[in-house]
PDB file of N, CA, C, O and CB in Angstrom:
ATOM      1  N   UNK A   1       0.844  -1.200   0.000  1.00  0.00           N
ATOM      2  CA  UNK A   1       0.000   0.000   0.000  1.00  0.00           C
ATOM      3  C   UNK A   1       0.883   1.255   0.000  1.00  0.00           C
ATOM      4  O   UNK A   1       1.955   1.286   0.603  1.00  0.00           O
ATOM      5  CB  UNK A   1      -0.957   0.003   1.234  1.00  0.00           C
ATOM      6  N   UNK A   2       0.242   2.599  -0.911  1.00  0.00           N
ATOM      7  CA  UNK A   2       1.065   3.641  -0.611  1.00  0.00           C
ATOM      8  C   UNK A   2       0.796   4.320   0.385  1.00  0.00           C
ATOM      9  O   UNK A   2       0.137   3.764   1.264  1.00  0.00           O
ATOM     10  CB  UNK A   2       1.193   4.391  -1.468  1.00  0.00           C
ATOM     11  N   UNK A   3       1.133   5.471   0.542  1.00  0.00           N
ATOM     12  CA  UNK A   3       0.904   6.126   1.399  1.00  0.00           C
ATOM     13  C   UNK A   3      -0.139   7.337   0.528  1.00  0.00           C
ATOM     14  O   UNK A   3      -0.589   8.291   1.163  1.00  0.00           O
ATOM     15  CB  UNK A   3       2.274   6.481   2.122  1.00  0.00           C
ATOM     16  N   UNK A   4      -0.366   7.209  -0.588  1.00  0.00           N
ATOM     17  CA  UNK A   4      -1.502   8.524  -1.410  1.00  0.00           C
ATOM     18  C   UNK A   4      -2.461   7.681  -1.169  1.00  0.00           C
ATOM     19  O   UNK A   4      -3.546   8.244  -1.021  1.00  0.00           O
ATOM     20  CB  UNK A   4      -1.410   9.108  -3.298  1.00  0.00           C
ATOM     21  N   UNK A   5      -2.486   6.298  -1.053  1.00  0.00           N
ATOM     22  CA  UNK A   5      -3.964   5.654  -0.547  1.00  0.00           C
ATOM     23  C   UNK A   5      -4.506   5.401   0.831  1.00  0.00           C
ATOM     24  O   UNK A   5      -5.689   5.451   1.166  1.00  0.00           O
ATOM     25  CB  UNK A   5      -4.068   4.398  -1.020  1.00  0.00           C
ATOM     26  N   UNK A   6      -3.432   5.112   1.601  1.00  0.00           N
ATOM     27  CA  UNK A   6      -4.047   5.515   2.860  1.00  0.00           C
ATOM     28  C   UNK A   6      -4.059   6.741   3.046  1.00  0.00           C
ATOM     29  O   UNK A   6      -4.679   6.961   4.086  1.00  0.00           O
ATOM     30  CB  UNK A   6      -3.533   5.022   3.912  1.00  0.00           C
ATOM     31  N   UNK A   7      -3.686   7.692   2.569  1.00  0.00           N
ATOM     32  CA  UNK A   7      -4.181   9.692   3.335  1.00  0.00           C
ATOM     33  C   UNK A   7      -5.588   9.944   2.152  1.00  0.00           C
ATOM     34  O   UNK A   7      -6.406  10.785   2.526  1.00  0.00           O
ATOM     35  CB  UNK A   7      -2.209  11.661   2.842  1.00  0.00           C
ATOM     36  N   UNK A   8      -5.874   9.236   0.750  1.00  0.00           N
ATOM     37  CA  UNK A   8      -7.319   9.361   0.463  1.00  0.00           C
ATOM     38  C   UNK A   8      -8.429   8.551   1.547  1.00  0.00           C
ATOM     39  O   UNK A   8      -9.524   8.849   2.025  1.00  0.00           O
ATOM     40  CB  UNK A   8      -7.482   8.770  -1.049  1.00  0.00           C
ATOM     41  N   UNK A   9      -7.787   7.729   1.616  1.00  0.00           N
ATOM     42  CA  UNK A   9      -8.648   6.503   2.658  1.00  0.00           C
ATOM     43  C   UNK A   9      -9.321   7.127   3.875  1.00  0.00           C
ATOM     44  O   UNK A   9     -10.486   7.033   4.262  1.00  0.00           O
ATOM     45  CB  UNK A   9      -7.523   5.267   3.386  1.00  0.00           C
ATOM     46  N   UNK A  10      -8.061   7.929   4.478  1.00  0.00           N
ATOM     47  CA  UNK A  10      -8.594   8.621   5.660  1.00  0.00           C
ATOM     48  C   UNK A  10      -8.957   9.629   5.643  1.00  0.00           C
ATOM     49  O   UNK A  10      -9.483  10.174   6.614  1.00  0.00           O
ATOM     50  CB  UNK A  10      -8.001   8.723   6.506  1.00  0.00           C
ATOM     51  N   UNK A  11      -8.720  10.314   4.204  1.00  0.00           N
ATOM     52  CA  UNK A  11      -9.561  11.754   4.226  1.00  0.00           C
ATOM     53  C   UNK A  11     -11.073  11.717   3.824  1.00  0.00           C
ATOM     54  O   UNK A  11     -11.844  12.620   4.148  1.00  0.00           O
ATOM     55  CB  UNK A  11      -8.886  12.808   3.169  1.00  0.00           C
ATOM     56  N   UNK A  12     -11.469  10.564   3.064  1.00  0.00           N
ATOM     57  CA  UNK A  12     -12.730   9.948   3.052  1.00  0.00           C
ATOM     58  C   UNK A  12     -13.396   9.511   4.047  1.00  0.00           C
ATOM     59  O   UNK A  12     -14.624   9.571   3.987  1.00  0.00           O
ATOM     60  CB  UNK A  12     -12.727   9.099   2.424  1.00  0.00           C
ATOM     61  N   UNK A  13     -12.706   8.925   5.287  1.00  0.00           N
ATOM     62  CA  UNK A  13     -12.619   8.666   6.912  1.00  0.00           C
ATOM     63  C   UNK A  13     -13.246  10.080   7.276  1.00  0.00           C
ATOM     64  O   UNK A  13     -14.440  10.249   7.524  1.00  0.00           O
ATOM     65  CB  UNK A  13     -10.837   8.367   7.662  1.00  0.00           C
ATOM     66  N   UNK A  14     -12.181  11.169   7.273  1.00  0.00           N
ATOM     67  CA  UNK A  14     -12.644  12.387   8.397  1.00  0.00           C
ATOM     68  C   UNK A  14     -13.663  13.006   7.838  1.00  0.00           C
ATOM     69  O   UNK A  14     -14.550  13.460   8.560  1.00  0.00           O
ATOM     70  CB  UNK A  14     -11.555  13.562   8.781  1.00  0.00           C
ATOM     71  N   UNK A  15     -13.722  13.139   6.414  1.00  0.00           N
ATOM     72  CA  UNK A  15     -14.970  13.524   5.479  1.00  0.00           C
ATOM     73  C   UNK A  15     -16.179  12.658   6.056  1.00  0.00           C
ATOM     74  O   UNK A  15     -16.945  13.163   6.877  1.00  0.00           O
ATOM     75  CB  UNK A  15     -14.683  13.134   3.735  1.00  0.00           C
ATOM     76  N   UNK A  16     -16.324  11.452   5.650  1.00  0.00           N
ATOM     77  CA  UNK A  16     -17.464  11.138   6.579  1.00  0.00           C
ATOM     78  C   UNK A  16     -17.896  11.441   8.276  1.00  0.00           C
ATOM     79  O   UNK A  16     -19.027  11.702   8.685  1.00  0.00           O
ATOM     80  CB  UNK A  16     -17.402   9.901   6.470  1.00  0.00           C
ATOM     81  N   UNK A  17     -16.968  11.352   8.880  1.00  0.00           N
ATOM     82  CA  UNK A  17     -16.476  11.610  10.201  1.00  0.00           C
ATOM     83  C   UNK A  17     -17.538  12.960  10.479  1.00  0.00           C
ATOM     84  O   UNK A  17     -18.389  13.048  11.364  1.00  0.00           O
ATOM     85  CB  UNK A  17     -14.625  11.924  10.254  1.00  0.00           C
ATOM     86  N   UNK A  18     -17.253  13.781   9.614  1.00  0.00           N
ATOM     87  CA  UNK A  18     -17.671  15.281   9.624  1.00  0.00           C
ATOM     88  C   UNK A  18     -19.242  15.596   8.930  1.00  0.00           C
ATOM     89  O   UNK A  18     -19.912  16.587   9.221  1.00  0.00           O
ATOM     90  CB  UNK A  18     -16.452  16.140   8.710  1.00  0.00           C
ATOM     91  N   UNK A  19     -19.630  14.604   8.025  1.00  0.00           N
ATOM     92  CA  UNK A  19     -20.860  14.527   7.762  1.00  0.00           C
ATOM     93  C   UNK A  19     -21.614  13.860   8.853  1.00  0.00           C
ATOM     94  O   UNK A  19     -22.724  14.261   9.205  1.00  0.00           O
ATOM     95  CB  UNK A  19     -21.001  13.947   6.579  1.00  0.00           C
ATOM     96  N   UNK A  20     -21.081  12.958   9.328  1.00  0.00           N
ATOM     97  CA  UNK A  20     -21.935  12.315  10.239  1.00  0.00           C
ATOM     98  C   UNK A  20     -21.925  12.919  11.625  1.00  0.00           C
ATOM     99  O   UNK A  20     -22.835  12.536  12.361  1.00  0.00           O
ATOM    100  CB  UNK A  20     -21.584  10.928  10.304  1.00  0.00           C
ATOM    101  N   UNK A  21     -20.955  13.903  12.178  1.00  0.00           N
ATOM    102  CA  UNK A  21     -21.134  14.605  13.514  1.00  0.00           C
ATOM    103  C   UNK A  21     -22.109  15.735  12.885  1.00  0.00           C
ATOM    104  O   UNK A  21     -22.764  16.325  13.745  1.00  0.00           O
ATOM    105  CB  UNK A  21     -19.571  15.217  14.332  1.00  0.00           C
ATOM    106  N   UNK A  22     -22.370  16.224  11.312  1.00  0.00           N
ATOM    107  CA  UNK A  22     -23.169  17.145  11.408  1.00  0.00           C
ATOM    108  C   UNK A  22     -24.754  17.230  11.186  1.00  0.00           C
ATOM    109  O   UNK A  22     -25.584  18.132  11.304  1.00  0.00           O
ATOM    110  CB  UNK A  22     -22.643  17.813  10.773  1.00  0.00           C
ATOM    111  N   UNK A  23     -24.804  15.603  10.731  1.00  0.00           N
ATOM    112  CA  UNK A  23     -26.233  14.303  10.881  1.00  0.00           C
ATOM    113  C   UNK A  23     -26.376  14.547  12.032  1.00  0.00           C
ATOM    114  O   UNK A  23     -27.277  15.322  12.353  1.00  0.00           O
ATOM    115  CB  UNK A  23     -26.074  12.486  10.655  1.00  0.00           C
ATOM    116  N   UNK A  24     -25.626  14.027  12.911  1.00  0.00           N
ATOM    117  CA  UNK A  24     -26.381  13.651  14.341  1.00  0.00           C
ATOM    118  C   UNK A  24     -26.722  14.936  14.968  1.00  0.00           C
ATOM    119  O   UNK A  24     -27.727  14.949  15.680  1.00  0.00           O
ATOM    120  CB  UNK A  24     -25.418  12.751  15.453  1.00  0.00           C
ATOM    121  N   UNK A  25     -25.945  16.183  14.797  1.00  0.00           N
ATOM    122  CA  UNK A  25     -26.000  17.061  15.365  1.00  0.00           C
ATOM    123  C   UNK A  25     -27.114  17.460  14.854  1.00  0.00           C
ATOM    124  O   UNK A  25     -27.884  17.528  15.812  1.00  0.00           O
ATOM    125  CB  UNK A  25     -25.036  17.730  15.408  1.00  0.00           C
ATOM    126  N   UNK A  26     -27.820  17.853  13.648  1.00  0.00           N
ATOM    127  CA  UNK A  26     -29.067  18.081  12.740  1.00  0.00           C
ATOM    128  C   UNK A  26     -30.178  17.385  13.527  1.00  0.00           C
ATOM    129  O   UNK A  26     -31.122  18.045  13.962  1.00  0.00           O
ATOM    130  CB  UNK A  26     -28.911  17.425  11.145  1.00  0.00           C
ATOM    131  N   UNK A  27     -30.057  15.699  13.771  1.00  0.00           N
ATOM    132  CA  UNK A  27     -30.845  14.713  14.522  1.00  0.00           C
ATOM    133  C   UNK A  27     -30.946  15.657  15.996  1.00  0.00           C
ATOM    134  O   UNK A  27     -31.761  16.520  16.323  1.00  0.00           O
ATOM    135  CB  UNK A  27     -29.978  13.009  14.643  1.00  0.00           C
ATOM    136  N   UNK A  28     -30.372  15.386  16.343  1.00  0.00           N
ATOM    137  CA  UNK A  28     -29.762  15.825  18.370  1.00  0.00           C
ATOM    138  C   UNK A  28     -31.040  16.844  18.094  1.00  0.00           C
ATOM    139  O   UNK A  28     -32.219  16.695  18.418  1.00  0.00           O
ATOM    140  CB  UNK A  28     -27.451  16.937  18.981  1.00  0.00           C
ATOM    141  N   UNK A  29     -30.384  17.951  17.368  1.00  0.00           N
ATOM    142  CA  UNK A  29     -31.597  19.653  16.917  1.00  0.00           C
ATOM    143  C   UNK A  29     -32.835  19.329  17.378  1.00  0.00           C
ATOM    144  O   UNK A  29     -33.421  19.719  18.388  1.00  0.00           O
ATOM    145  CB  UNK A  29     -31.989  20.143  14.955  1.00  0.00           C
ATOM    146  N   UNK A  30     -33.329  18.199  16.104  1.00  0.00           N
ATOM    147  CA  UNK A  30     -34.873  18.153  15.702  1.00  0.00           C
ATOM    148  C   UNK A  30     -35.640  17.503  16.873  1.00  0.00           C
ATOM    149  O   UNK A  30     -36.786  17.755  17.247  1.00  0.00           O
ATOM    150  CB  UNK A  30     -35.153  17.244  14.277  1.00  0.00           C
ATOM    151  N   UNK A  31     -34.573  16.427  17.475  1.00  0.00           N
ATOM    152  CA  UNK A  31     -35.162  15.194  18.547  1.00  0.00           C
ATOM    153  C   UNK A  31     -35.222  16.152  19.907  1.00  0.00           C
ATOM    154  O   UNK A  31     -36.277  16.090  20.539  1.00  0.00           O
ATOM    155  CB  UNK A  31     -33.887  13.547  18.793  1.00  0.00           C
ATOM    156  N   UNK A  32     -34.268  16.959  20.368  1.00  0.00           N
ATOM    157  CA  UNK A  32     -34.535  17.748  21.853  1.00  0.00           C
ATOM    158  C   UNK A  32     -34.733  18.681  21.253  1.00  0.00           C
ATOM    159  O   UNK A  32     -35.950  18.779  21.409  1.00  0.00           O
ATOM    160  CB  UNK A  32     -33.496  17.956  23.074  1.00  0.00           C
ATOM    161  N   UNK A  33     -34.494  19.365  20.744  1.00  0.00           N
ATOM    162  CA  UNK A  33     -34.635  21.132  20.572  1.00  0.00           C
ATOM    163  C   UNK A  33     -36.305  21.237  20.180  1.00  0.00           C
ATOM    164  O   UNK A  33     -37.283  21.450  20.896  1.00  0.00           O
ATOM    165  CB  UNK A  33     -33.418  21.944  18.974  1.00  0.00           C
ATOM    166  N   UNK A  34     -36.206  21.054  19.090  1.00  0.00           N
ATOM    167  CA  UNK A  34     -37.704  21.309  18.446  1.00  0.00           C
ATOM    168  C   UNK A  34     -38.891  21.272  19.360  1.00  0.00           C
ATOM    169  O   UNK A  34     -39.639  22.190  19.697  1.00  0.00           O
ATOM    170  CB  UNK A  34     -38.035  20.232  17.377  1.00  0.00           C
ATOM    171  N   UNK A  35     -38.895  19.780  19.740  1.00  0.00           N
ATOM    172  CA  UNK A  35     -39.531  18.835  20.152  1.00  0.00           C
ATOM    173  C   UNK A  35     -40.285  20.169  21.504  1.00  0.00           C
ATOM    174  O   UNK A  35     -41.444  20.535  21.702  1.00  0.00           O
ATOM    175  CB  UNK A  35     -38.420  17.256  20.564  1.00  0.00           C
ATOM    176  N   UNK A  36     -38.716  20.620  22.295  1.00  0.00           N
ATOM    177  CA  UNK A  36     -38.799  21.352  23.564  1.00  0.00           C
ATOM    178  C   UNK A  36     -39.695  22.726  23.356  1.00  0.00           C
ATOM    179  O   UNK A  36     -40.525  23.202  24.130  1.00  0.00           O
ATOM    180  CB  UNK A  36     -37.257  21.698  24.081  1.00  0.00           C
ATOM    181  N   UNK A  37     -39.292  23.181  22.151  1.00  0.00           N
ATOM    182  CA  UNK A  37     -40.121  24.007  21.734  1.00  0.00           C
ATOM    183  C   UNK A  37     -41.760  24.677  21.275  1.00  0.00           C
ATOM    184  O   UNK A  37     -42.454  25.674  21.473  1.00  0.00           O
ATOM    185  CB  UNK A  37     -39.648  23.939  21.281  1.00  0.00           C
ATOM    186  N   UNK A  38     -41.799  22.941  20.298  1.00  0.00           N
ATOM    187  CA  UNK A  38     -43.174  22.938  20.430  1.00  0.00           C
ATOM    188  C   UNK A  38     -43.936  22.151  21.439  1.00  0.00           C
ATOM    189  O   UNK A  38     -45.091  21.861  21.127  1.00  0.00           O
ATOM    190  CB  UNK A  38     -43.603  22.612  19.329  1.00  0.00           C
ATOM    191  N   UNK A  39     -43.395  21.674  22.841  1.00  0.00           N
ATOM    192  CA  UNK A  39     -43.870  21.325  23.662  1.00  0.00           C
ATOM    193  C   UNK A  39     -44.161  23.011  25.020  1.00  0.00           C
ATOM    194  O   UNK A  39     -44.900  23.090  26.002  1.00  0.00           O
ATOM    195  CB  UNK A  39     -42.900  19.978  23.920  1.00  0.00           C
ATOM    196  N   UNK A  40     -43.589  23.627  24.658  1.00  0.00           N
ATOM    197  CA  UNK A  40     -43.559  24.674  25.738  1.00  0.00           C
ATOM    198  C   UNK A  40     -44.728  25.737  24.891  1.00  0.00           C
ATOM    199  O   UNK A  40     -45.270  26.586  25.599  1.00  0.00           O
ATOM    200  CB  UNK A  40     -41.725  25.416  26.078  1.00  0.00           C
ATOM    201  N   UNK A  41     -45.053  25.698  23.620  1.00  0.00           N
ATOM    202  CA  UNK A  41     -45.982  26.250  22.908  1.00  0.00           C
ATOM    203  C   UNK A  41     -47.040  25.635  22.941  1.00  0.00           C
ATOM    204  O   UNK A  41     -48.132  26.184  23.086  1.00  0.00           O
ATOM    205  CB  UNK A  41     -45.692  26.439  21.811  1.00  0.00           C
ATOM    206  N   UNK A  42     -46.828  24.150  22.784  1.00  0.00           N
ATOM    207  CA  UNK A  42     -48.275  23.326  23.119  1.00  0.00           C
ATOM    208  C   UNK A  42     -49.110  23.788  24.558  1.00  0.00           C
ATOM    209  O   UNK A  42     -50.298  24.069  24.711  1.00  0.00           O
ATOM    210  CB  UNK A  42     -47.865  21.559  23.321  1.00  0.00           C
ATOM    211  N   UNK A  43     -48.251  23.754  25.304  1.00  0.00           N
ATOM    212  CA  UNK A  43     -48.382  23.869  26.978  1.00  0.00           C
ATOM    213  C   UNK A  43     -49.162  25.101  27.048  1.00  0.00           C
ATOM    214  O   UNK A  43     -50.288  25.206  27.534  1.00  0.00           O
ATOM    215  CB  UNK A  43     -46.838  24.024  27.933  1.00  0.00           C
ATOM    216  N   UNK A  44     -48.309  26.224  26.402  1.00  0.00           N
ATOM    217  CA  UNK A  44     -49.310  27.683  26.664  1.00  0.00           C
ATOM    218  C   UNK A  44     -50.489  28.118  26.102  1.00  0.00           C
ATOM    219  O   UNK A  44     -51.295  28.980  26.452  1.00  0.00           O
ATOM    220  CB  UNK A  44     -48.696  28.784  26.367  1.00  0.00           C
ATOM    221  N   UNK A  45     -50.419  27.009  24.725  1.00  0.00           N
ATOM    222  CA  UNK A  45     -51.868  27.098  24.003  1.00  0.00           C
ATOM    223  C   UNK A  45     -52.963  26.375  24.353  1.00  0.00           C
ATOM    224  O   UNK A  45     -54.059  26.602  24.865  1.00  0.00           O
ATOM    225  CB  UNK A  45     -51.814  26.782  22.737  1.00  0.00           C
ATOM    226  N   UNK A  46     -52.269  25.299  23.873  1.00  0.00           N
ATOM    227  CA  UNK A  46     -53.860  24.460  24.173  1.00  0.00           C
ATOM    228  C   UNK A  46     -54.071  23.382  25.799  1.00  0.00           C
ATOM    229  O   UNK A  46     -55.116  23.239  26.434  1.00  0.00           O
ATOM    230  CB  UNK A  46     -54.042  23.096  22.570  1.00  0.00           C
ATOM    231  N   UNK A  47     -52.837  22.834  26.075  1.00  0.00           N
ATOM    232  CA  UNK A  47     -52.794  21.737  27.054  1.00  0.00           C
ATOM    233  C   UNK A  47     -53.219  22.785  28.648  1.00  0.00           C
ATOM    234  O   UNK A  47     -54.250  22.794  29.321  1.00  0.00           O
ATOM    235  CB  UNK A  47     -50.921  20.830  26.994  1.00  0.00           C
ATOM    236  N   UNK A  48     -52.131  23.443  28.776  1.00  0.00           N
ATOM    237  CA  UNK A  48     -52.193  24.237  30.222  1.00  0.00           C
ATOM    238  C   UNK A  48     -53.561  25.085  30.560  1.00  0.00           C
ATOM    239  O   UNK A  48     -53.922  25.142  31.735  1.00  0.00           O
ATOM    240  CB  UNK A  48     -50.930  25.371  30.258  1.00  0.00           C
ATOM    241  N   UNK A  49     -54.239  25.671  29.646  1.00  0.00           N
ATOM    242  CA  UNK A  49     -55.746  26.269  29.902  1.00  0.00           C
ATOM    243  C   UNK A  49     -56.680  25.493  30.055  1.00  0.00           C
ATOM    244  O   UNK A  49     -57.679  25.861  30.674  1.00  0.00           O
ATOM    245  CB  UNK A  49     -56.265  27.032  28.958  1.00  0.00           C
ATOM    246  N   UNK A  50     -56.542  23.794  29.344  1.00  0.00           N
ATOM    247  CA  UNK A  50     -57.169  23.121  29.233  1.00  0.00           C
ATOM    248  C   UNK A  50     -57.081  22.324  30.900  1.00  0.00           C
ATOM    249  O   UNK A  50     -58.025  22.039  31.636  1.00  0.00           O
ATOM    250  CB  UNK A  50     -56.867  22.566  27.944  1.00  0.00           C
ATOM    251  N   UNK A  51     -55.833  22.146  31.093  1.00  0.00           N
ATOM    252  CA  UNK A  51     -55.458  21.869  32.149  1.00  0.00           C
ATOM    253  C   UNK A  51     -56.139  22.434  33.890  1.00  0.00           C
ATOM    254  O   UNK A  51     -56.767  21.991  34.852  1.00  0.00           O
ATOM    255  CB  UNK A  51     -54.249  22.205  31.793  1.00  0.00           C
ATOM    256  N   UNK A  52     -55.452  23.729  33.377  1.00  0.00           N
ATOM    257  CA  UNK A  52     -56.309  24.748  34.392  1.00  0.00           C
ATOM    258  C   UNK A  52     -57.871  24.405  34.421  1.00  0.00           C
ATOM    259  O   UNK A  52     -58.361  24.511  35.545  1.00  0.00           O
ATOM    260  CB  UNK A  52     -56.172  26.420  33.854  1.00  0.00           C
ATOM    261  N   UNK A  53     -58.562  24.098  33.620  1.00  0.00           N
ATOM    262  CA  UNK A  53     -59.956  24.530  33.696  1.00  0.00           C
ATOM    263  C   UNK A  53     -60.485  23.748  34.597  1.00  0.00           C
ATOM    264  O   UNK A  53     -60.980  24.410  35.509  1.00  0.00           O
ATOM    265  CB  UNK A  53     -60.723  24.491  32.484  1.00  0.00           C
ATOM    266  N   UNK A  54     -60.636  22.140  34.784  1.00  0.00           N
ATOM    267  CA  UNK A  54     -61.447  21.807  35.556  1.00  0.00           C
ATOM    268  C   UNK A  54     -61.283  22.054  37.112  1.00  0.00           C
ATOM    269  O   UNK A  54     -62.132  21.918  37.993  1.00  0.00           O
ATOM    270  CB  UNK A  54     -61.583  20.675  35.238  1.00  0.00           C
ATOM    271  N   UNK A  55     -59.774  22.512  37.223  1.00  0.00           N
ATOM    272  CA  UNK A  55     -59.506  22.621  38.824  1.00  0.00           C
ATOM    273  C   UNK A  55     -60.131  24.623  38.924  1.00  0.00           C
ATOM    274  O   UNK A  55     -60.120  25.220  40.000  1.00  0.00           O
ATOM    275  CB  UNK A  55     -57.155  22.200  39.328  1.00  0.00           C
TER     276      UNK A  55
END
């Protein structure tokens, strides 16, 4: 093996490396962030008044 094929090998390595920390990080976003967001909007619209009412 040369050495121009293992430094493509691994630059295809950190290249993926770097797509995939910026996947998960995209994922991580949508799965807590969002989620937190439209749960604290749900809460003030419709759930928490609804909530409040019978007590």
């Amino acid at each position: 093996m040369s050495n121009g094929k293992t430094k493509t090998q691994a630059g295809k390595f950190l290249g993926i490396m770097k797509s995939a920390i910026l996947i998960d990080m995209v994922i991580v976003y949508s799965l807590l962030i969002l989620p937190l967001k439209n749960y604290n909007h749900f809460k003030n619209t419709i759930a928490y008044p609804a909530l409040r009412l019978p007590f």
